[in-house]
DRENTORKOL-3810 file (N, C-alpha, C; in nm, 4 decimals):
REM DRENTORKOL-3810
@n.u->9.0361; n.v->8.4832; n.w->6.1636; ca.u->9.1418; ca.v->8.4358; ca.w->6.2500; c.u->9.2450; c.v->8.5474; c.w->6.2624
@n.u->9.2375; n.v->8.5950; n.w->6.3603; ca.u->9.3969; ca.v->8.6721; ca.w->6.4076; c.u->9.4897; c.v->8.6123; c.w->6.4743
@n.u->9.5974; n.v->8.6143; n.w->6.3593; ca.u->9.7161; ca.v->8.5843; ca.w->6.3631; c.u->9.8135; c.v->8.6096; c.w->6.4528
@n.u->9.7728; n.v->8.6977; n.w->6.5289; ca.u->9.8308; ca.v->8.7878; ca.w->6.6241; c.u->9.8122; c.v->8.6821; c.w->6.7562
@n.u->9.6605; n.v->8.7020; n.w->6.7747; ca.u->9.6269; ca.v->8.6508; ca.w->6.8546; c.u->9.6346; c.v->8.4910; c.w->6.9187
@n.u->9.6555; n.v->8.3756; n.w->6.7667; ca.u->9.6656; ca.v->8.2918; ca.w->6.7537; c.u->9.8061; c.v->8.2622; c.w->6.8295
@n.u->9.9002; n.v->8.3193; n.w->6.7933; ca.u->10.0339; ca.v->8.2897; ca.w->6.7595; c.u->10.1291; c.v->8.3820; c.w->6.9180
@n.u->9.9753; n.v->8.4086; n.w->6.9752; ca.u->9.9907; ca.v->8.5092; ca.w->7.1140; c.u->10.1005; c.v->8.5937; c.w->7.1421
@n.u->10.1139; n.v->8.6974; n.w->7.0361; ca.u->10.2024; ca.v->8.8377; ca.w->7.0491; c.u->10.1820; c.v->8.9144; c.w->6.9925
@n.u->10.2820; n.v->9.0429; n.w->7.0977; ca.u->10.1676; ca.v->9.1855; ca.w->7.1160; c.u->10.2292; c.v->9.2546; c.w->7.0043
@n.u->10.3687; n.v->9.2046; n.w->6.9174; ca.u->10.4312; ca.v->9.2674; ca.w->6.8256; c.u->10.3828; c.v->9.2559; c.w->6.6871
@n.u->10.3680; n.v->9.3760; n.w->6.6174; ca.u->10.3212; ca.v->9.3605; ca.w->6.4576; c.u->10.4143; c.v->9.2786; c.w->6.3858
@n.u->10.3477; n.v->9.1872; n.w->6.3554; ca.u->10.4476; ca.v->9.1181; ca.w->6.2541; c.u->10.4035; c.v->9.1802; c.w->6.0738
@n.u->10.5199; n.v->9.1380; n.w->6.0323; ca.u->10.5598; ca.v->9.2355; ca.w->5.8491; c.u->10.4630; c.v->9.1222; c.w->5.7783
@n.u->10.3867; n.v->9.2131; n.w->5.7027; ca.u->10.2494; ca.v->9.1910; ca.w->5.6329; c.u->10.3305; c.v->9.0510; c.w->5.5712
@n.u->10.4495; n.v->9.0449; n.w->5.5046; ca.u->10.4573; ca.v->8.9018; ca.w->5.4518; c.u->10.4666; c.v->8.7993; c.w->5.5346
@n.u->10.5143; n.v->8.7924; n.w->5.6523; ca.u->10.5174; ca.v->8.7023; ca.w->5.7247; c.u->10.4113; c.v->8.6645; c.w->5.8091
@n.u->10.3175; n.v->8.7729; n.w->5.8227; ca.u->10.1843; ca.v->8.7281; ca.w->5.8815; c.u->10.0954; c.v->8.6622; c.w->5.7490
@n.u->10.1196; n.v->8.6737; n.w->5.6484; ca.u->10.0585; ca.v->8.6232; ca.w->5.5611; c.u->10.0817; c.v->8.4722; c.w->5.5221
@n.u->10.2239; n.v->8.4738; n.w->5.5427; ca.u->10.2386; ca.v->8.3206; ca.w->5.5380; c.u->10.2178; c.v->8.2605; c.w->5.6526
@n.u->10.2169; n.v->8.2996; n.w->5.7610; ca.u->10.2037; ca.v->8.2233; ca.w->5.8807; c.u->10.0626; c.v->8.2244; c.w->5.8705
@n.u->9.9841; n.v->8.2920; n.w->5.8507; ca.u->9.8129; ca.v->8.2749; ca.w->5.8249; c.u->9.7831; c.v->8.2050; c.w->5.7243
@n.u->9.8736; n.v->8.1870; n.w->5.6111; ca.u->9.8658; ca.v->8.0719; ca.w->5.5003; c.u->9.8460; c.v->7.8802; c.w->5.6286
@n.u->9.9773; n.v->7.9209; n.w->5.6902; ca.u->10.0053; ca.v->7.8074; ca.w->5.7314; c.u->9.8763; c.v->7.7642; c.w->5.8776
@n.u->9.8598; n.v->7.8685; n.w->5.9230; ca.u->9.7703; ca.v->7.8473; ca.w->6.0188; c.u->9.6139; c.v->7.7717; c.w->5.9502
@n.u->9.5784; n.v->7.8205; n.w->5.8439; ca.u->9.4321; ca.v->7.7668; ca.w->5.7782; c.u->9.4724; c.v->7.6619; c.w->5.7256
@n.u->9.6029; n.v->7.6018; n.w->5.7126; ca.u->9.5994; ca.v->7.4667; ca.w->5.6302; c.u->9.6315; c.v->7.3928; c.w->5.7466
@n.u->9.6687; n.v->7.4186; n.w->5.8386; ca.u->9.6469; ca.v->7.3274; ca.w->5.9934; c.u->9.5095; c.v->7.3294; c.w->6.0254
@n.u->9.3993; n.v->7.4082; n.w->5.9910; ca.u->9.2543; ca.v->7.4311; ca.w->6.0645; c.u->9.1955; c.v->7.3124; c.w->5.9756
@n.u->9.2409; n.v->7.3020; n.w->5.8284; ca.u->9.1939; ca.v->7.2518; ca.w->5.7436; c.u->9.1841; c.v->7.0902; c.w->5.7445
@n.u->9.3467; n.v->7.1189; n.w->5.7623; ca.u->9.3891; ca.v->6.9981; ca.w->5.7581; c.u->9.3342; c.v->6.8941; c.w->5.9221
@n.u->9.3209; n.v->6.9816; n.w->6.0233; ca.u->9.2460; ca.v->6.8939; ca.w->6.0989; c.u->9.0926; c.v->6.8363; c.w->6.1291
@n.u->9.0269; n.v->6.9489; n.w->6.0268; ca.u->8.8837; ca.v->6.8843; ca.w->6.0000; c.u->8.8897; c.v->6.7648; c.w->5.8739
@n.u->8.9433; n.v->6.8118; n.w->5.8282; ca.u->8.9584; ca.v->6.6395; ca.w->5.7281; c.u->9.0213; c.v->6.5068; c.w->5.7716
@n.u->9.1353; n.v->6.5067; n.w->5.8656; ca.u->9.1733; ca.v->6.4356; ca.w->5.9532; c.u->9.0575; c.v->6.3729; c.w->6.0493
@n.u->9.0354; n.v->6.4966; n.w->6.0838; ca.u->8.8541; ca.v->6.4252; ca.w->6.1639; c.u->8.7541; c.v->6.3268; c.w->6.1177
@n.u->8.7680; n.v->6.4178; n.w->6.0253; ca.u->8.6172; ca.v->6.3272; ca.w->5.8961; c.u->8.6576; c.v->6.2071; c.w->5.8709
@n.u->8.7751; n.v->6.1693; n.w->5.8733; ca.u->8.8031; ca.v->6.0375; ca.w->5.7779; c.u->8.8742; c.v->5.9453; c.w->5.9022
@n.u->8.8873; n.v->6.0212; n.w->6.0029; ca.u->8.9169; ca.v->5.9133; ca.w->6.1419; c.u->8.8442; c.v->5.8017; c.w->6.1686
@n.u->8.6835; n.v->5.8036; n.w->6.1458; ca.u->8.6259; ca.v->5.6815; ca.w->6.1755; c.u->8.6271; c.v->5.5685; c.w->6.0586
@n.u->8.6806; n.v->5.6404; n.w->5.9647; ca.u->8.7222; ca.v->5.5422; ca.w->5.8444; c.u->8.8361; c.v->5.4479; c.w->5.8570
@n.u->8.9506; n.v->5.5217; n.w->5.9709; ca.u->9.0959; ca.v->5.4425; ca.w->5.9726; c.u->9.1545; c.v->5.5092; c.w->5.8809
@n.u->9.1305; n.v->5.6403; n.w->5.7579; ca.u->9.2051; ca.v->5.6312; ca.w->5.6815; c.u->9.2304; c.v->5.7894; c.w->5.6760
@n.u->9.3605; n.v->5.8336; n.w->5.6096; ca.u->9.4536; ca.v->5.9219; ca.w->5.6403; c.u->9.4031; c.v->6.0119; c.w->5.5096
@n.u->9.4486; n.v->6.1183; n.w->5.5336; ca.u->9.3923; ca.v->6.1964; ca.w->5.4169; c.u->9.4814; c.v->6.1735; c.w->5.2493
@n.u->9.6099; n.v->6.1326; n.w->5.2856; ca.u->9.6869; ca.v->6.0462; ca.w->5.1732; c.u->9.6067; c.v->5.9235; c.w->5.1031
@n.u->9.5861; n.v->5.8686; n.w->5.2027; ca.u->9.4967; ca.v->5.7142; ca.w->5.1334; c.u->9.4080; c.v->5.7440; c.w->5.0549
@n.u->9.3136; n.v->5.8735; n.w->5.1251; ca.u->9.2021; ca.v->5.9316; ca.w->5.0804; c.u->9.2578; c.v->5.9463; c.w->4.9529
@n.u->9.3316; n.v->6.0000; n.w->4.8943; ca.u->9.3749; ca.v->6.0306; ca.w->4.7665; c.u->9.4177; c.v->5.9979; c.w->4.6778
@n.u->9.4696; n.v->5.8780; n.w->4.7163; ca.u->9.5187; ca.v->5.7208; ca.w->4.6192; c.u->9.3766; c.v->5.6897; c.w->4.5905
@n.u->9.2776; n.v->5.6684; n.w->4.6550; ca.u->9.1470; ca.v->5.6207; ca.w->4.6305; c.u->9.0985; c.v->5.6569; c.w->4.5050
@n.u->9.1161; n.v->5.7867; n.w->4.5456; ca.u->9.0472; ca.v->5.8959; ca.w->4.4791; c.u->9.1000; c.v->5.9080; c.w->4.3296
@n.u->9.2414; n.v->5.9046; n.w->4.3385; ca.u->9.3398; ca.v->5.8973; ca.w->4.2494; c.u->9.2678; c.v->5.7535; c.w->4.1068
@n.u->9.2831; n.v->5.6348; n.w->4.2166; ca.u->9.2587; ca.v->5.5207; ca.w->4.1585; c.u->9.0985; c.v->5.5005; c.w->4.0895
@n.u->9.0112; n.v->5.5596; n.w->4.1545; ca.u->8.8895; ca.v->5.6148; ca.w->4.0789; c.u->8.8536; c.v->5.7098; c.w->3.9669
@n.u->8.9365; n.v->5.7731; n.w->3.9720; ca.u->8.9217; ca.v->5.8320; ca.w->3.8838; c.u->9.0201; c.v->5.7887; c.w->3.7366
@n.u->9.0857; n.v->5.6700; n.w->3.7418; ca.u->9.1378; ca.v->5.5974; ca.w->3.6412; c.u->9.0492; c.v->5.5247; c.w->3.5484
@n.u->8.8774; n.v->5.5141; n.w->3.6088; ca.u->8.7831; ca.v->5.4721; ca.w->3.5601; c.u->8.8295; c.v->5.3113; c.w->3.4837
@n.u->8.8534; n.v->5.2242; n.w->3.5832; ca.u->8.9018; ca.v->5.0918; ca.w->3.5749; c.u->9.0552; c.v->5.1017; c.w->3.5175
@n.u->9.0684; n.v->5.1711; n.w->3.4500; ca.u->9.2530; ca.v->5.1445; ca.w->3.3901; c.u->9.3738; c.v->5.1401; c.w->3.4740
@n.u->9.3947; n.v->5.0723; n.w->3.5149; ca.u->9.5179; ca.v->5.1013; ca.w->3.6711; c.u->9.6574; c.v->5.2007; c.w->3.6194
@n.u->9.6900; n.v->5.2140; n.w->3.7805; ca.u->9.7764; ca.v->5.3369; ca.w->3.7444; c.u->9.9266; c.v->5.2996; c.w->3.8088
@n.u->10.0180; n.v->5.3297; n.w->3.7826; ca.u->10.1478; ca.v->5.2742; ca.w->3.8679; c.u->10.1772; c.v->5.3534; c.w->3.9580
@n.u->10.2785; n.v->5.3678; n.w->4.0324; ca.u->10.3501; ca.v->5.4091; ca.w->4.1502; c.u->10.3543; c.v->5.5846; c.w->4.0684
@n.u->10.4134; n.v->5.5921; n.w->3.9643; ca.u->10.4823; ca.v->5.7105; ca.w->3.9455; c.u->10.3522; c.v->5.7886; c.w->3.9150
@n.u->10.2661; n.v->5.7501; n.w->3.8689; ca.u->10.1344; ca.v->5.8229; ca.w->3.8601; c.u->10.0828; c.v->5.8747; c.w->3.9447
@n.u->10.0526; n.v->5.7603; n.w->4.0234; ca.u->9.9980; ca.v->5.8330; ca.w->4.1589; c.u->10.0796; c.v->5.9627; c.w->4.2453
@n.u->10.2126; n.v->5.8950; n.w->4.2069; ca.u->10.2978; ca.v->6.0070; ca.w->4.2774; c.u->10.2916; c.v->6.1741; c.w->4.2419
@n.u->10.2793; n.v->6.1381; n.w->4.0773; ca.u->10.2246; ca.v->6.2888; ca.w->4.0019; c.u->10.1269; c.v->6.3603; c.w->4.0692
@n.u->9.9656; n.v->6.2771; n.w->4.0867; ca.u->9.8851; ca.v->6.3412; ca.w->4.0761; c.u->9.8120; c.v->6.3731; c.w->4.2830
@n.u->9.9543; n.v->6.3054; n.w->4.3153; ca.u->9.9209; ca.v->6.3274; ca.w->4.4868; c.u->9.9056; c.v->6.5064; c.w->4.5127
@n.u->9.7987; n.v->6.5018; n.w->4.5774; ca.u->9.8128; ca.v->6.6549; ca.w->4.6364; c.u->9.9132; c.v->6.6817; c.w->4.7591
@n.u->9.9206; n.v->6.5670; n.w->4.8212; ca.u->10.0599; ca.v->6.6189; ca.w->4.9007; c.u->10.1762; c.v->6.4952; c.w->4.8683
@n.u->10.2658; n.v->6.5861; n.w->4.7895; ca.u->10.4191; ca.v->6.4997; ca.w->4.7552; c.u->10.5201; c.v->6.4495; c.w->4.8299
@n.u->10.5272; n.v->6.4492; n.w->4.9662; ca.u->10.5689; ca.v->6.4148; ca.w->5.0805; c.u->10.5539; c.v->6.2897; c.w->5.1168
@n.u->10.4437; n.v->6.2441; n.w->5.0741; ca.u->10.4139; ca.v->6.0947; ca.w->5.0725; c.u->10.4753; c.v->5.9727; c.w->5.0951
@n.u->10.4918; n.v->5.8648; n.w->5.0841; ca.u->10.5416; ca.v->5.7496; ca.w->5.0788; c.u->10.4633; c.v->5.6649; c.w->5.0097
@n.u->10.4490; n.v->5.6827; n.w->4.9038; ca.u->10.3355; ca.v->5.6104; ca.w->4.8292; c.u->10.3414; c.v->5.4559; c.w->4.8562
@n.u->10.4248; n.v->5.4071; n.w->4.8205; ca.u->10.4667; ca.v->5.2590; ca.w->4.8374; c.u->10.3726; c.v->5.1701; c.w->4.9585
@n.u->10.4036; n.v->5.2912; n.w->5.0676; ca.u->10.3562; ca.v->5.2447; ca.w->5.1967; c.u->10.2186; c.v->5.2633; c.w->5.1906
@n.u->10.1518; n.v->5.3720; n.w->5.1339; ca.u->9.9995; ca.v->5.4202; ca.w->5.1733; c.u->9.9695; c.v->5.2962; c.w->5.0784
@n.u->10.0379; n.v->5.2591; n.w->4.9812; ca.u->9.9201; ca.v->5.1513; ca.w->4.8307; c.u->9.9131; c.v->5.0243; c.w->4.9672
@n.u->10.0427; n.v->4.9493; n.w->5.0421; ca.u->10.0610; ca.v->4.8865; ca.w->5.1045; c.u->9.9101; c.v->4.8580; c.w->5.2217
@n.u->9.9206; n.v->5.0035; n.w->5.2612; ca.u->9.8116; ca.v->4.9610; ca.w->5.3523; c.u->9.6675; c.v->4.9606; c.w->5.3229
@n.u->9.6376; n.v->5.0099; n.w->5.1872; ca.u->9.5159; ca.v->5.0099; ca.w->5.1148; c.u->9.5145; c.v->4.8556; c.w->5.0591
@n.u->9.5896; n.v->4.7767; n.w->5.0386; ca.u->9.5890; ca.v->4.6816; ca.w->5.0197; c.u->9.5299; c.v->4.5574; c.w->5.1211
@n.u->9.6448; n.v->4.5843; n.w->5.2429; ca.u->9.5553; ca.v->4.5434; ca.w->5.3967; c.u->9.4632; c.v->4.5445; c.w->5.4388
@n.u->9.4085; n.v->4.6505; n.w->5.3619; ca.u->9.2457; ca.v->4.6773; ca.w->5.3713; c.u->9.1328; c.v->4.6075; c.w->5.2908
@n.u->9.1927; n.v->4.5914; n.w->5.2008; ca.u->9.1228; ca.v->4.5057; ca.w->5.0973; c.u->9.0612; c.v->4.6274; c.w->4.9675
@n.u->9.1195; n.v->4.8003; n.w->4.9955; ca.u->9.0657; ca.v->4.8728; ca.w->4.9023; c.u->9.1152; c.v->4.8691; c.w->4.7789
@n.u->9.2683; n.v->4.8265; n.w->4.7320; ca.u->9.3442; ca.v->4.8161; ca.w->4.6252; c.u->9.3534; c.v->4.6733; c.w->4.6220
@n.u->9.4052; n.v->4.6789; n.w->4.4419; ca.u->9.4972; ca.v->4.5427; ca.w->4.4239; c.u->9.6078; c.v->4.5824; c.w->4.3485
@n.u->9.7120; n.v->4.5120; n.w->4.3547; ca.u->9.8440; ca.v->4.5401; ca.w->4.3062; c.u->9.8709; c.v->4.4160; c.w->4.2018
@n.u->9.8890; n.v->4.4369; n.w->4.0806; ca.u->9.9362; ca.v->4.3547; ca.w->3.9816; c.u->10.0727; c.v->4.3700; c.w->3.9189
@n.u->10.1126; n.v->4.2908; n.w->3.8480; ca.u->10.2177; ca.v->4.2375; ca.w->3.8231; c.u->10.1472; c.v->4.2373; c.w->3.6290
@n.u->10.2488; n.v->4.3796; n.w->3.5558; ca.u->10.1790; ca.v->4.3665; ca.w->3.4347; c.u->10.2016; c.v->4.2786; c.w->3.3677
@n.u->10.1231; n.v->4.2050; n.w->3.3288; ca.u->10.1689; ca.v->4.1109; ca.w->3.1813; c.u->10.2338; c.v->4.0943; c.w->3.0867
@n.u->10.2548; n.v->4.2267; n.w->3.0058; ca.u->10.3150; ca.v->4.2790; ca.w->2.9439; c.u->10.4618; c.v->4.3224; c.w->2.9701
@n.u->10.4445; n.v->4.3514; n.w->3.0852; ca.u->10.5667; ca.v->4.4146; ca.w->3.1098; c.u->10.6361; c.v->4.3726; c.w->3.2442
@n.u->10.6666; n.v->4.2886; n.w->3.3218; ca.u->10.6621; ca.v->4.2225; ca.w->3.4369; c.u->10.7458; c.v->4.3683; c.w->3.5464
@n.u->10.8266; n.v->4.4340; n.w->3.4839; ca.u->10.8836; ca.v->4.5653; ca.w->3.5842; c.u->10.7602; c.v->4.6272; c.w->3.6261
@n.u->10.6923; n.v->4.6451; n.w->3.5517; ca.u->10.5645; ca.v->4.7135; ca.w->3.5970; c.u->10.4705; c.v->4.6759; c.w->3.7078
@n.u->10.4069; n.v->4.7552; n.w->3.7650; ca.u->10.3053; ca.v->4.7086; ca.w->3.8935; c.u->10.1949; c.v->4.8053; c.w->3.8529
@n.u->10.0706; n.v->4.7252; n.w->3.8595; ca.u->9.9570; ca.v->4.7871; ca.w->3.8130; c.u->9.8306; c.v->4.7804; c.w->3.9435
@n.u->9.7932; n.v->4.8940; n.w->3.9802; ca.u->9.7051; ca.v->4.9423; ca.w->4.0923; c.u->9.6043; c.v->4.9728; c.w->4.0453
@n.u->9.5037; n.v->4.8947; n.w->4.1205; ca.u->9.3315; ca.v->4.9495; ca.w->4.0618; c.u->9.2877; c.v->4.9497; c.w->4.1880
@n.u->9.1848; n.v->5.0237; n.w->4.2030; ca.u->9.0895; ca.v->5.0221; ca.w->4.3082; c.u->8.9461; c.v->4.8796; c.w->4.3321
@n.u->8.9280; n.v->4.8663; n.w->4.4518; ca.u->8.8838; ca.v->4.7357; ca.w->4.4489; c.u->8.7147; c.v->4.7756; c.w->4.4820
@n.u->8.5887; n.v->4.6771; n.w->4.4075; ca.u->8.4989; ca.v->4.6986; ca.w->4.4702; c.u->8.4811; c.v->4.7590; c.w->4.6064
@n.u->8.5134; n.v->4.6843; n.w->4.6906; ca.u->8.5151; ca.v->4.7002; ca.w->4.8445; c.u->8.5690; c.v->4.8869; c.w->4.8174
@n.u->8.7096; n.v->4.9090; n.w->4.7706; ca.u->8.7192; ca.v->5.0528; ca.w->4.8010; c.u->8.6805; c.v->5.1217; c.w->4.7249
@n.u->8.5601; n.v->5.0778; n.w->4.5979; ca.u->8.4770; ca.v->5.2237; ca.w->4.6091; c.u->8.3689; c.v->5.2525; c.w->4.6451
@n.u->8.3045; n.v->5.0970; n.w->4.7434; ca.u->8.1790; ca.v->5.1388; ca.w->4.8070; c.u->8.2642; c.v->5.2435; c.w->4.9266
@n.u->8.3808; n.v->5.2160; n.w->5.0353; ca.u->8.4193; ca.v->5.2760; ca.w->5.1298; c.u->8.4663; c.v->5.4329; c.w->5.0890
@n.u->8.4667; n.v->5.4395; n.w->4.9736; ca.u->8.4850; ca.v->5.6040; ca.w->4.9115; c.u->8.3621; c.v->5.6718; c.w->4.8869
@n.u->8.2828; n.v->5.5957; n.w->4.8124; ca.u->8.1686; ca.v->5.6385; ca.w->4.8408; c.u->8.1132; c.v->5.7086; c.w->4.9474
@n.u->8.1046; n.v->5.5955; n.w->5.0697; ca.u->8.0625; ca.v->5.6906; ca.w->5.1808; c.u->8.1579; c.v->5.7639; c.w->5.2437
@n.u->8.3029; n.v->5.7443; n.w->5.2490; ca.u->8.3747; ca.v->5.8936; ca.w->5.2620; c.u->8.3089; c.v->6.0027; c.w->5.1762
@n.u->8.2721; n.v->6.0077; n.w->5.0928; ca.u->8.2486; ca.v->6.1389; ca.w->5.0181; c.u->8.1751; c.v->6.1990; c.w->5.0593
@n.u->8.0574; n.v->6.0886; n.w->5.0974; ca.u->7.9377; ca.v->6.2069; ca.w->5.1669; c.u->7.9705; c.v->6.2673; c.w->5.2938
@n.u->8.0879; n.v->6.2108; n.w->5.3591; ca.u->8.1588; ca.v->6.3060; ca.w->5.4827; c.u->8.2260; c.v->6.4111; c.w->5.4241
@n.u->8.3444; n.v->6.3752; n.w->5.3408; ca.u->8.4229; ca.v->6.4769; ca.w->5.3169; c.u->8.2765; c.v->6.6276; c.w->5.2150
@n.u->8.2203; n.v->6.5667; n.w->5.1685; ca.u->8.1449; ca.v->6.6677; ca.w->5.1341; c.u->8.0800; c.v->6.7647; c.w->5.2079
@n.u->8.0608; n.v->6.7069; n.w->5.2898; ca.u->7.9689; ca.v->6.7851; ca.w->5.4061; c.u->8.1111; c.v->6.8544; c.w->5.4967
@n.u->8.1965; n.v->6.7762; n.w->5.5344; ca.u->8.3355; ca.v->6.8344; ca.w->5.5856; c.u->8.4123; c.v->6.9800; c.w->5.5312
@n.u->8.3906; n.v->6.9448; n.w->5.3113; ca.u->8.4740; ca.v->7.0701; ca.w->5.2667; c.u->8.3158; c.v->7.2208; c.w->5.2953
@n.u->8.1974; n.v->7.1531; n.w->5.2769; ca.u->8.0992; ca.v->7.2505; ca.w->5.2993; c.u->8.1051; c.v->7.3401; c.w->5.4131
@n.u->8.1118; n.v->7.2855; n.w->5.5133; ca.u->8.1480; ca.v->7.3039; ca.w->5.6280; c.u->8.2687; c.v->7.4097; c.w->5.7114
@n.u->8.3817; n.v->7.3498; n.w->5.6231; ca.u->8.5249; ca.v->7.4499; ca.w->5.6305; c.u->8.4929; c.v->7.6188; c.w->5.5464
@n.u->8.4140; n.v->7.5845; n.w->5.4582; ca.u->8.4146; ca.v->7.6999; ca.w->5.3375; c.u->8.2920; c.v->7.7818; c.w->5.3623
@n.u->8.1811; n.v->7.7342; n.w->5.4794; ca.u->8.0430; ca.v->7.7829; ca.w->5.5092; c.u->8.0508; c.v->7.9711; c.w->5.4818
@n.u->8.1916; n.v->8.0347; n.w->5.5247; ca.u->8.1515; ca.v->8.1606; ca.w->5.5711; c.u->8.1683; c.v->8.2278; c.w->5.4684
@n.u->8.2234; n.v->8.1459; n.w->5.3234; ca.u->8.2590; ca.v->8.2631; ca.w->5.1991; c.u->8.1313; c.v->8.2334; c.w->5.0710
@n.u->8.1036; n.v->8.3637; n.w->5.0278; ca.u->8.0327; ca.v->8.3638; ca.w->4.9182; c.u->8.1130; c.v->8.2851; c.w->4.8569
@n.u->8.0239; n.v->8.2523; n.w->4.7014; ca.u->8.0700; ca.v->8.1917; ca.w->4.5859; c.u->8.1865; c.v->8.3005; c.w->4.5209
@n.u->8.1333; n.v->8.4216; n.w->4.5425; ca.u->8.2636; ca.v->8.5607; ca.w->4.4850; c.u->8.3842; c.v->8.5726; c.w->4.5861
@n.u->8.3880; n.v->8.5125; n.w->4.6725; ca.u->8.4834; ca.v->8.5689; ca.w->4.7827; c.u->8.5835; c.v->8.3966; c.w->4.7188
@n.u->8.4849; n.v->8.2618; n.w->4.7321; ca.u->8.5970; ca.v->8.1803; ca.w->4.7038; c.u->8.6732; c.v->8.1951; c.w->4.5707
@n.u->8.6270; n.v->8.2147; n.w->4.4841; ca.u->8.6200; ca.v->8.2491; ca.w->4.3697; c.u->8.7756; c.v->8.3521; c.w->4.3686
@n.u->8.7547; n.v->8.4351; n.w->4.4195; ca.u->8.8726; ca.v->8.5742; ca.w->4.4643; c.u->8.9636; c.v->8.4923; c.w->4.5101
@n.u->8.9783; n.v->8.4036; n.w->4.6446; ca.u->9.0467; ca.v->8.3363; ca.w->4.7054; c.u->9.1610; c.v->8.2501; c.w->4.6067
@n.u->9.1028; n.v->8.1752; n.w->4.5491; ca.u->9.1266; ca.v->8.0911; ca.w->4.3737; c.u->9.1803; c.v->8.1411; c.w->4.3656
@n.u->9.1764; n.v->8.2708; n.w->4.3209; ca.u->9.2381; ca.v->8.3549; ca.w->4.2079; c.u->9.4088; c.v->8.4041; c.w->4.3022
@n.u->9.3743; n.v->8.4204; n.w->4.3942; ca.u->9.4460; ca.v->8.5247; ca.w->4.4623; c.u->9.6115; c.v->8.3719; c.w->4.4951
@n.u->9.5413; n.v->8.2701; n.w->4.5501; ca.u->9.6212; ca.v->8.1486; ca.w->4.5659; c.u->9.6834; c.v->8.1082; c.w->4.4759
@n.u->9.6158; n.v->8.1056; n.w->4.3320; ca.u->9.6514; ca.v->8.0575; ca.w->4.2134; c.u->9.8120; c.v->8.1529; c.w->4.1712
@n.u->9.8082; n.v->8.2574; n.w->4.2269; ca.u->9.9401; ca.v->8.3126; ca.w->4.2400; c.u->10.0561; c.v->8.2639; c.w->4.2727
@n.u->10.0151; n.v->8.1866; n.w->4.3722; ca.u->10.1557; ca.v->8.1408; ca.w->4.4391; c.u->10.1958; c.v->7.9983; c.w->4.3836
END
């Protein structure tokens, strides 16, 4: 991708700022093939991640502030995304026993057959985005990101 070209001007832009603007340009490329993938699902790439989140609790539910930790994008509105996973019938929201302040979120049959078959999209989706780099080039990439 040239940045140049993308962003349509004939002026050199300063190696840091083409770098971040090429940061930002591949996480828009990115971010709209996953948007894609999960469109015929109804579900947003946030939800995707509460799911994901809530699965990987391996039955133990998780609260609000958890999820909030382990969101890949913190921008969120968690409250609202559990809300509409709920509408869906993929979550349930409890009321702890123990502790009645508490609210306890698990993932529901129903949403981990519907994760399930998200996965085999998003799998084929992240394959797909990443087709043109060796295993050494992503690998470098890692490394090089893991910087920032």
């Amino acid at each position: 991708m040239n940045v140049e070209e993308v962003i349509k001007t004939t002026k050199p832009i300063p190696l840091e700022k083409r770098t971040l603007i090429h940061l930002m340009l591949v996480h828009n490329k990115v971010n709209e093939a996953i948007t894609a993938a999960l469109k015929p699902y109804e579900m947003s790439s946030q939800q995707f991640n509460v799911l994901r989140i809530l699965r990987g609790q391996k039955g133990c539910p998780a609260n609000l502030s958890t999820l909030n930790e382990r969101m890949v994008s913190k921008m969120s509105n968690t409250t609202r995304l559990v809300d509409k996973l709920i509408h869906k019938g993929y979550v349930r929201r409890e009321i702890c026993e123990t502790n009645r302040r508490k609210v306890e979120i698990t993932i529901t049959d129903s949403g981990k057959r519907m994760l399930d078959e998200m996965d085999r999209v998003m799998d084929t989706t992240e394959q797909q985005i990443v087709e043109g780099f060796s295993r050494a080039q992503l690998e470098q990439l890692n490394y090089l990101l893991d910087k920032f």
